[in-house]
C-alpha positions as CSV (number, residue, x, y, z in Angstrom):
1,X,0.0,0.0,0.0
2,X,1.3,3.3,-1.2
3,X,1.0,6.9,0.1
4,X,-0.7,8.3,-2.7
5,X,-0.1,11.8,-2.7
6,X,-2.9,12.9,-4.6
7,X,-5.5,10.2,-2.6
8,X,-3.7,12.2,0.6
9,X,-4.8,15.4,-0.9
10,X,-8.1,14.4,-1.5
11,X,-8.7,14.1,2.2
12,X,-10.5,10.6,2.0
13,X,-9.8,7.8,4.8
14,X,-6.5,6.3,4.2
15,X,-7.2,2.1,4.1
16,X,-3.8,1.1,5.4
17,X,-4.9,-2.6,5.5
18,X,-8.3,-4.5,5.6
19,X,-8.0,-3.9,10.0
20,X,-6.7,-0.6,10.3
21,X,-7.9,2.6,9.0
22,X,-6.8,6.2,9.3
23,X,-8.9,9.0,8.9
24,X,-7.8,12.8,8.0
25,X,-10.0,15.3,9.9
26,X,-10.8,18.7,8.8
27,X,-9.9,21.9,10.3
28,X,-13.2,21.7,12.6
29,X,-12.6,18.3,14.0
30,X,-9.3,18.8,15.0
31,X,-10.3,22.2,16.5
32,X,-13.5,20.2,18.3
33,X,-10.8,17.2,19.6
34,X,-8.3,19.6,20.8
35,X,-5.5,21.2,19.0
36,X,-2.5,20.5,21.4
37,X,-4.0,17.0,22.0
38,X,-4.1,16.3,18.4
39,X,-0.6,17.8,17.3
40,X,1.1,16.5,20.8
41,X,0.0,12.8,19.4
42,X,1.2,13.5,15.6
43,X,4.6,14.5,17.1
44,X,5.2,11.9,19.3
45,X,3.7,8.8,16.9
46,X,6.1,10.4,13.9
47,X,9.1,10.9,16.3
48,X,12.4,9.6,15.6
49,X,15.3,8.5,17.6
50,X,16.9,11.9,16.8
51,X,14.2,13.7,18.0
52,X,14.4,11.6,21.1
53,X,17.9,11.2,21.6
54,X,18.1,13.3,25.0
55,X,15.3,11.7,26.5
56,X,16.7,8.5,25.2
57,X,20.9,8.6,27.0
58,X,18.4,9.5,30.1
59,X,17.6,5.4,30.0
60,X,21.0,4.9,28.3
61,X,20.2,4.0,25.0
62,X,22.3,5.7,22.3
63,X,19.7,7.2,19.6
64,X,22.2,5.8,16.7
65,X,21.9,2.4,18.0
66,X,18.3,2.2,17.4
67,X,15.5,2.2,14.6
68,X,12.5,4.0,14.6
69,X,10.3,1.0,15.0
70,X,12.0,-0.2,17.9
71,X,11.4,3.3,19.5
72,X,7.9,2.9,18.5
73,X,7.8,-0.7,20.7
74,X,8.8,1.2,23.4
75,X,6.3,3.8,23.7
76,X,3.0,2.3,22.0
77,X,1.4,1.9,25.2
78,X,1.7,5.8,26.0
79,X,-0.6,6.0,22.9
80,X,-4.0,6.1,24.6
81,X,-7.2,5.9,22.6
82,X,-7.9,9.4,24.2
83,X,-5.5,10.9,21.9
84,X,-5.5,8.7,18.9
85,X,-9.5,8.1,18.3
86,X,-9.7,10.9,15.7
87,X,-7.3,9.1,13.4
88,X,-7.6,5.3,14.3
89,X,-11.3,5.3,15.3
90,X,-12.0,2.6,17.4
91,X,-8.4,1.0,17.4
92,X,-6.9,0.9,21.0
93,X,-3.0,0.4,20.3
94,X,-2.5,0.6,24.4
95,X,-4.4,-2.9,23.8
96,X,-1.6,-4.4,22.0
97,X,0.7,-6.9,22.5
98,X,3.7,-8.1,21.3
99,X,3.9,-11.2,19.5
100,X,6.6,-12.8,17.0
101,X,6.3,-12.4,13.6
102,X,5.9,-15.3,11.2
103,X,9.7,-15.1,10.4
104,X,10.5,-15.9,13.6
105,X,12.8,-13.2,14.0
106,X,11.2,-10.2,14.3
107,X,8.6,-8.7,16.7
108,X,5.4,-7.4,15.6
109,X,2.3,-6.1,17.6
110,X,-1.1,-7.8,17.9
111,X,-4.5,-7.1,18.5
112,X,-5.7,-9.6,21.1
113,X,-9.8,-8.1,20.2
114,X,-9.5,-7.8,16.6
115,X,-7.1,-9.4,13.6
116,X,-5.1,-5.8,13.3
117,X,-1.4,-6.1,13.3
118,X,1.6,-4.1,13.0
119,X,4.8,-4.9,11.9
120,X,7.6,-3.1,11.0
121,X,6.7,-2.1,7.5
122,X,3.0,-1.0,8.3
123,X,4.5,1.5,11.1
124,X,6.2,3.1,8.3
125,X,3.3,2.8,6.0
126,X,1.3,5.0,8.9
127,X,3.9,7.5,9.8
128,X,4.8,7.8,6.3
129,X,1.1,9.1,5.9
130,X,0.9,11.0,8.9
131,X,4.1,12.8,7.9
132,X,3.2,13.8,4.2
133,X,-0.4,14.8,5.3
134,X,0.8,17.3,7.9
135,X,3.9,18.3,5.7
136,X,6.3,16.9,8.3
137,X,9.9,16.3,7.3
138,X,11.7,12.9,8.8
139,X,14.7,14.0,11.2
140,X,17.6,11.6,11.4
141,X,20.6,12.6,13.1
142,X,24.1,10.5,12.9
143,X,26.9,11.0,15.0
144,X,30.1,9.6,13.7
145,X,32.3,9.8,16.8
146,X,32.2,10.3,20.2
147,X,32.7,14.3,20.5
148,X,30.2,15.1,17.4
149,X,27.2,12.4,19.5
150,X,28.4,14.3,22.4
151,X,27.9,17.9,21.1
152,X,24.7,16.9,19.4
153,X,23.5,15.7,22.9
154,X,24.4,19.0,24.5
155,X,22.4,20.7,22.3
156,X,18.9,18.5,22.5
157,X,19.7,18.8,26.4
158,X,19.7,22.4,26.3
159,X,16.2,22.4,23.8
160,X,14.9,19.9,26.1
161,X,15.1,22.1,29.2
162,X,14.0,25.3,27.0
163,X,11.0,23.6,26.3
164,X,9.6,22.5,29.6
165,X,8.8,25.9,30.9
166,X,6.9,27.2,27.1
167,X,3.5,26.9,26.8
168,X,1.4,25.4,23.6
169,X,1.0,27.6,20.8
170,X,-1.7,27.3,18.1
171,X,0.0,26.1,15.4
172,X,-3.1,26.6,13.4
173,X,-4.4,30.0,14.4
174,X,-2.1,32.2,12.9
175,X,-2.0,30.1,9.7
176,X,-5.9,30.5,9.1
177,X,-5.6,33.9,10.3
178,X,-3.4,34.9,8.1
179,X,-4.8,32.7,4.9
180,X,-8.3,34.0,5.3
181,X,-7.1,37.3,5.3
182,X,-5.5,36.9,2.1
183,X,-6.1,37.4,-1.3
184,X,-6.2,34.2,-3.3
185,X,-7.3,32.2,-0.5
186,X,-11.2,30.9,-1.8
187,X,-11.8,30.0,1.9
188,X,-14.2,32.6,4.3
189,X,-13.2,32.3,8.3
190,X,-17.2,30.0,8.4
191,X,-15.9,27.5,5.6
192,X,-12.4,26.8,6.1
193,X,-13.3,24.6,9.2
194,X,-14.4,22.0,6.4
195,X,-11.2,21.7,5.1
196,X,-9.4,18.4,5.2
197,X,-5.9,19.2,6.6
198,X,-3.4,18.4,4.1
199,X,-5.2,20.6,1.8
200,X,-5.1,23.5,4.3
201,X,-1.0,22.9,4.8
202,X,-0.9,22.5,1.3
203,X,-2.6,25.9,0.2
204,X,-0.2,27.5,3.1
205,X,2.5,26.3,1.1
206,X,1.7,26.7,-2.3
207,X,-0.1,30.2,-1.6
208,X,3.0,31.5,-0.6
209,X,5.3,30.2,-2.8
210,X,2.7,31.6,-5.6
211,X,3.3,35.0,-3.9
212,X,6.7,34.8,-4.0
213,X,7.0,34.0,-7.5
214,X,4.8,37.0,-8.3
215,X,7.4,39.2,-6.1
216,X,10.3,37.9,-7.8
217,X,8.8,38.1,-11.5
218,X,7.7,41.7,-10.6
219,X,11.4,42.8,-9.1
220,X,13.3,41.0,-12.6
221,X,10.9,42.5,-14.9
222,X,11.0,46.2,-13.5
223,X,14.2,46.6,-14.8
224,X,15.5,47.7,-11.1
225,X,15.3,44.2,-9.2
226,X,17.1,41.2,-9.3
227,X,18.2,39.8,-12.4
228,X,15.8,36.5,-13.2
229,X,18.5,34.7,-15.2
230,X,20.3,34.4,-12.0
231,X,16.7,32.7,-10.1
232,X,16.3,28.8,-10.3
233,X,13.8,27.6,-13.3
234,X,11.7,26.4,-10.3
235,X,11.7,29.4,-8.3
236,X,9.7,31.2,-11.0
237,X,7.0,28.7,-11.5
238,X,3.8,28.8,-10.1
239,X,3.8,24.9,-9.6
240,X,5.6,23.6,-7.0
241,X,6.1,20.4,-7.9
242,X,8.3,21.3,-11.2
């Protein structure tokens, strides 16, 4: 099962397998289940050892010595229903257990109330999704020797600590602020609720990018700007994906 990019765009439920289902909310629902709930779970489900890797030497385990799935057999029990049931539905994953797969050498995780499983490759099928519908880049992190891992730890310390004290900030607010205040936006601050979110990030994206391209056609062709031979093919097109 692919991560069709236009299927994510569309905004329909994404079938991962015949026992697991995801579903992409819209604006609204995500609004009604709780913004910092529903972003707090994203983050954590997608996280990486890197993104980890303080919290990680606290237990001693070195974040280049282990994969994202076997971070993800570690935690799946702090993933409770409350927090997931907008995107999994009825699935409980605190319900289950683990079990070894039919190769013998692997672990996978098992449903003991219904046939769902997962196993190493649907994980990444279903934070592959998560990531590309929330525009979410994959951070890995590899230290080479001892001083870079180190340095690299100092530094996730010190962002660790910053963050305990700061409080949750909308991410959303000042996005659809800001986008239905804008011209080109075809969204009204009563109908952008219905939005799926991928399409929402996607229009904050492209919108922009759109308005930048404008900016740097208008500087080249005023004949006082920048010069356009100079700007990237892609930089001046009004699709992104060229």
């Amino acid at each position: 099962m692919n991560n069709d990019e236009l299927q994510i765009y569309r905004g329909k439920d994404f079938v991962v397998n015949q026992n697991i289902r995801i579903h992409q909310p819209t604006l609204g629902e995500i609004a009604d289940w709780g913004e910092q709930k529903y972003f707090s779970f994203i983050q954590s489900f997608t996280a990486t050892p890197t993104d980890l890797k303080y919290v990680l030497s606290l237990s001693g385990v070195d974040w280049n010595k282990i994969s994202d799935y076997e971070l993800f057999l570690t935690r799946y029990k702090t993933f409770d229903k409350s927090q997931s049931a907008i995107l999994f539905g009825g699935l409980d994953l605190t319900g289950f257990q683990t079990a070894v797969g039919r190769d013998s050498d692997s672990v996978i995780l098992a449903d003991p109330l219904s046939p769902a499983v997962i196993d190493r490759s649907i994980y990444e099928i279903i934070t592959e999704y998560l990531r590309k519908t929330h525009r979410l880049e994959k951070n890995v992190e590899r230290a080479m020797n001892e001083t870079t891992r180190q340095v690299l730890l100092d530094e996730a310390r010190e962002q660790y600590e910053a963050g305990q004290d700061s409080k949750f900030r909308s991410v959303l607010l000042p996005l659809i602020s800001a986008l239905t205040n804008m011209e080109g936006f075809k969204y009204s601050w009563s109908t952008v609720w219905d939005m799926k979110i991928n399409a929402f990030m996607d229009c904050v994206t492209s919108i922009l990018h759109i308005k930048n391209v404008d900016h740097l056609l208008t500087s080249g062709y005023s004949g006082f700007g920048i010069d356009l031979k100079k700007v990237k093919p892609k930089e001046l097109s009004y699709f992104i994906t060229i």
